[in-house]
C-alpha positions in Angstrom: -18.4 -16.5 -18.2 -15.6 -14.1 -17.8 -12.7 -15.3 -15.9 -11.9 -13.9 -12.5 -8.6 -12.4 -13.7 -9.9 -10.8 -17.0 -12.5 -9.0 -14.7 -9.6 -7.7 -12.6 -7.8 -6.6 -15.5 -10.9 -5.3 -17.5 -11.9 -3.4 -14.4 -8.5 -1.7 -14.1 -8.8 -0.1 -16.9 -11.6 1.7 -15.7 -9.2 3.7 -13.0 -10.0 7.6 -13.3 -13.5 6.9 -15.4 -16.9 7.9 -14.3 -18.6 4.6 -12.9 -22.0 4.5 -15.4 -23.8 1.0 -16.3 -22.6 1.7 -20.1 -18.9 1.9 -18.8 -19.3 -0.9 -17.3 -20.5 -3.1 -20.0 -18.2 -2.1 -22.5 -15.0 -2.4 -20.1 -16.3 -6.1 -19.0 -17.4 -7.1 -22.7 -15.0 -5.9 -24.9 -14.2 -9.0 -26.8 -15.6 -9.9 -30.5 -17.5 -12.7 -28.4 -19.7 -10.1 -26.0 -21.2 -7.9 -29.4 -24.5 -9.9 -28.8 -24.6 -9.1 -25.0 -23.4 -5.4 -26.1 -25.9 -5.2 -28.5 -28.6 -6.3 -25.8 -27.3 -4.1 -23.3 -27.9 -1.2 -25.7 -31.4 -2.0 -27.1 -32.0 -2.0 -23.2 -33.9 -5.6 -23.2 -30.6 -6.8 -20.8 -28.7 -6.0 -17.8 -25.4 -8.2 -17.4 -23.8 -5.8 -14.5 -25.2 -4.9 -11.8 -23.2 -2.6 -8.7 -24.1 -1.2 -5.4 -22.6 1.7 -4.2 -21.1 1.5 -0.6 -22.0 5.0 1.7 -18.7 6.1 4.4 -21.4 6.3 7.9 -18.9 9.2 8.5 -18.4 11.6 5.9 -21.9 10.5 3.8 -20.2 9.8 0.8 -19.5 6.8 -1.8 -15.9 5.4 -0.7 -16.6 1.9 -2.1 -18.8 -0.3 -5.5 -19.8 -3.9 -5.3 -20.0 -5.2 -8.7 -21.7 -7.9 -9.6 -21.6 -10.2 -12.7 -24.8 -12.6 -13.0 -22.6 -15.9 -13.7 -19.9 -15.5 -11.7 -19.6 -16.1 -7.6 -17.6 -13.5 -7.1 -18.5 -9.9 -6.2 -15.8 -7.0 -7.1 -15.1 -4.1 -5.6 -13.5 -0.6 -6.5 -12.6 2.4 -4.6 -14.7 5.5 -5.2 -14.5 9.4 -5.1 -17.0 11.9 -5.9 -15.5 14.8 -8.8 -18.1 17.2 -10.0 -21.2 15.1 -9.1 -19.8 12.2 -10.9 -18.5 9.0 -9.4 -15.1 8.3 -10.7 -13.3 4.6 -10.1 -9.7 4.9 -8.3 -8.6 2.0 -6.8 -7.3 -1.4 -8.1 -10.3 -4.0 -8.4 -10.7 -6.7 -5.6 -12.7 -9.7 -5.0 -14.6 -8.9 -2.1 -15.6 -11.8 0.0 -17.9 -10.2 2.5 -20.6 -12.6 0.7 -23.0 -11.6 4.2 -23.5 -8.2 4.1 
């Protein structure tokens, strides 16, 4: 499992990319360690990431992500803005603990 502060720090490097599963992956599972869950992940037999994009009710678009690691408690979530039809991360990771939404 993948520490709470290297998901932070792994997920802050992601500022200013386009939020897609295969970003996702490689930001979380970038060590020498993670090639087998990579390698999963790319034959498409495995999903280790899973996020939820959060809607504004008032202007009807994505403002927020929930990301989710299978293995670890905690839920994460990054700020989001829409650029050209693609959802691009812009705000510092946090650890959202709104566990009952």
């Amino acid at each position: 499992m993948i520490s709470k502060a290297d998901v932070i720090e792994r997920l802050g490097s992601m500022i200013g990319k386009e939020l897609t599963s295969q970003n996702l992956h490689e930001a979380l599972f970038c060590e020498a360690k993670h090639k087998k869950i990579l390698r999963r992940f790319s034959f498409g037999t495995h999903t280790y990431v899973q996020y939820k994009v959060q809607i504004d009710k008032d202007t009807q678009k994505p403002a927020a992500v929930d990301i989710t690691i299978p293995g670890n408690p905690n839920t994460f979530r990054v700020g989001l803005v829409e650029e050209n039809g693609q959802l691009i991360i812009n705000s510092e990771p946090r650890i959202n603990f709104s566990y009952l939404s």
